[in-house]
KOLSE-267215 format. One line per field, with one value per residue (C-alpha): x, y, z; residue number from 1; residue in three letters. Coordinates in nm, 2 decimals. Example, Ala and Ser with C-alpha at 12.3 -4.5 7.8 and 13.67 -1.06 7.14 Angstrom:
px: (1.23,1.37) .
py: (-0.45,-0.11) .
pz: (0.78,0.71) .
num: (1,2) .
residuo: (ALA,SER) .
This chain:
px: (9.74,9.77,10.09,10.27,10.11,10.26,10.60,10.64,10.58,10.86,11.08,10.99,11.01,11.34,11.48,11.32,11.54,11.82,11.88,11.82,12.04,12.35,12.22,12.30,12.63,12.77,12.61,12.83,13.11,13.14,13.13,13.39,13.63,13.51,13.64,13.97,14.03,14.02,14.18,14.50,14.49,14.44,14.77,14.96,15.21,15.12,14.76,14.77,15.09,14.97,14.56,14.69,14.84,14.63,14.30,14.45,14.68,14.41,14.22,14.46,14.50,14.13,14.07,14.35,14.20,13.82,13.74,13.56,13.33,13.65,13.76,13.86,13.55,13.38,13.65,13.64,13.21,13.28,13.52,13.23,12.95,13.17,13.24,12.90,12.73,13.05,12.75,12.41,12.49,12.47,12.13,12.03,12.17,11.93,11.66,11.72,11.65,11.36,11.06,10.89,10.72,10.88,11.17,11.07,11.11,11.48,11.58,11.79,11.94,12.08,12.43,12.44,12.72,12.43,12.60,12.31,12.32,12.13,12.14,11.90,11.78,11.61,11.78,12.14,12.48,12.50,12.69,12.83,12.89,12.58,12.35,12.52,12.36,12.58,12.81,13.03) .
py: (10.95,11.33,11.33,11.15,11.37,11.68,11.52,11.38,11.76,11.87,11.65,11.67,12.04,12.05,11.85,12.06,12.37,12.13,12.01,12.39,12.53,12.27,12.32,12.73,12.67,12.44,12.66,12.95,12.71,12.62,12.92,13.02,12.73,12.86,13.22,13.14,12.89,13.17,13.41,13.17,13.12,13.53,13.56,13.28,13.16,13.12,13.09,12.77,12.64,12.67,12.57,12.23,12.19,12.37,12.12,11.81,11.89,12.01,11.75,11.50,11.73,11.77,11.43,11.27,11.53,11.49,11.18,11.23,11.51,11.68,11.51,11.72,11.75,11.88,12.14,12.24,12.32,12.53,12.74,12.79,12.74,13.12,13.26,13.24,13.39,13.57,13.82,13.65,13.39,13.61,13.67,13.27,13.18,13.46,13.34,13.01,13.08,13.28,13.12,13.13,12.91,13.07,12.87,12.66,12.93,12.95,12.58,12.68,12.96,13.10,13.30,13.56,13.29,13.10,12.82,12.67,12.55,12.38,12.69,12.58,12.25,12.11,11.85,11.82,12.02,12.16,12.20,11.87,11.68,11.47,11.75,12.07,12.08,12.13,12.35,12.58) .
pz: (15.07,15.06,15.28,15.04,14.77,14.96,15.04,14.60,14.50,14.75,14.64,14.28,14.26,14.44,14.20,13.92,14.11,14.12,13.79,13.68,13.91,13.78,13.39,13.47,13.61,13.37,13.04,13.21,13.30,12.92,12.79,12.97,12.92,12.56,12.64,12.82,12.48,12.26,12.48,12.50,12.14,12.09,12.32,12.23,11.93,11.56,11.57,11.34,11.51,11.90,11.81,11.68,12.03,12.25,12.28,12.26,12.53,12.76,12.64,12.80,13.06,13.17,13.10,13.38,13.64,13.55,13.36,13.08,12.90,12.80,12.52,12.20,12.04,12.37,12.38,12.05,12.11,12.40,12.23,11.94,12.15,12.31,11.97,11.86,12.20,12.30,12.47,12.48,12.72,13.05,12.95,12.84,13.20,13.34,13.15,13.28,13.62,13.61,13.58,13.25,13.02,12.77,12.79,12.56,12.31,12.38,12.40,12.07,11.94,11.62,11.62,11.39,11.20,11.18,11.40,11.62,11.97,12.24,12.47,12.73,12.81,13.11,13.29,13.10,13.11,12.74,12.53,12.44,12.12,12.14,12.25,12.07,11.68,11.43,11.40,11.11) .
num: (1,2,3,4,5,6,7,8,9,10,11,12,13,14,15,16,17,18,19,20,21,22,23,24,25,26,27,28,29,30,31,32,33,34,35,36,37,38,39,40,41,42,43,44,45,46,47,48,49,50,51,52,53,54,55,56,57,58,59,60,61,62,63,64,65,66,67,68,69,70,71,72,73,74,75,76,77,78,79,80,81,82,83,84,85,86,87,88,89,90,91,92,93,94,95,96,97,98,99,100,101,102,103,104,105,106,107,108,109,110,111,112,113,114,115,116,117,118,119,120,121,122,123,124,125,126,127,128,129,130,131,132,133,134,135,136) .
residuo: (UNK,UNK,UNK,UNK,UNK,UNK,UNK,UNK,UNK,UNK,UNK,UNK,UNK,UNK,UNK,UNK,UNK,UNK,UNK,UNK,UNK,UNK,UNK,UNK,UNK,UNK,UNK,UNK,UNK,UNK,UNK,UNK,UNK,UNK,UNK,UNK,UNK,UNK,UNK,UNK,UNK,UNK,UNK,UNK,UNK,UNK,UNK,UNK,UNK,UNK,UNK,UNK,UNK,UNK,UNK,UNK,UNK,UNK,UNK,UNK,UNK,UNK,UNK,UNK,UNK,UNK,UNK,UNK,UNK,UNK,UNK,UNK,UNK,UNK,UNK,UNK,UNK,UNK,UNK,UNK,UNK,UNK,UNK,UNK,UNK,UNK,UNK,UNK,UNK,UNK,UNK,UNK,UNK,UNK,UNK,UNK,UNK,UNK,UNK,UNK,UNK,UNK,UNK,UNK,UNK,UNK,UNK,UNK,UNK,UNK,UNK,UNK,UNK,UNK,UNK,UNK,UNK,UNK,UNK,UNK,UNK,UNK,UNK,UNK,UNK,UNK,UNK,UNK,UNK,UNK,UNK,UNK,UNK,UNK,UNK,UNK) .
């Protein structure tokens, strides 16, 4: 039936825009958890002293108001997955809504630390501890 043809593609393709649309804003929402990490660390105590505490409290603290996804591990990527793109990322998020197959090409990238994440993925928030590759 070529109405329900038409009406799959709409729906398909607006789900296509949607999941896109929520990858970009949560890759620029991590990064910058990342950045305002570092930042606090930059400005705070003893940088060894006030680190210790620093995730694990918002850890706990992100974690009561959100549920999970914010555990320490998760924190500690966003502050890396920052410090190794601490410029790039405006431009992966621009890549990531124009449309290109050349995408693909960027699905991971290299810092210049060599630390390697999953910068742009279809279809999932990044970074996170099971989709983020390892790390320094």
């Amino acid at each position: 039936m070529i109405l329900f043809e038409q009406i799959r593609t709409l729906v398909e393709q607006a789900r296509g825009r949607a999941a896109r649309a929520v990858n970009q804003t949560m890759t620029e929402t991590y990064w910058h958890i990342g950045r305002l990490i570092v930042e606090e660390e930059q400005g705070g105590e003893s940088r060894a002293i006030y680190g210790v505490r620093l995730i694990p409290e918002l850890s706990r603290r992100l974690t009561l108001e959100y549920g999970k996804g914010f555990d320490e591990s998760n924190l500690r990527n966003m502050r890396r997955f920052y410090l190794a793109f601490p410029q790039q990322i405006q431009d992966a998020v621009r890549l990531e809504s124009a449309p290109s197959t050349s995408k693909r090409d960027a699905v991971r990238a290299e810092s210049s630390e060599g630390s390697k994440f999953a910068i742009l993925k279809e279809n999932s928030p990044i970074p996170t501890t099971s989709n983020a590759a390892s790390s320094p």
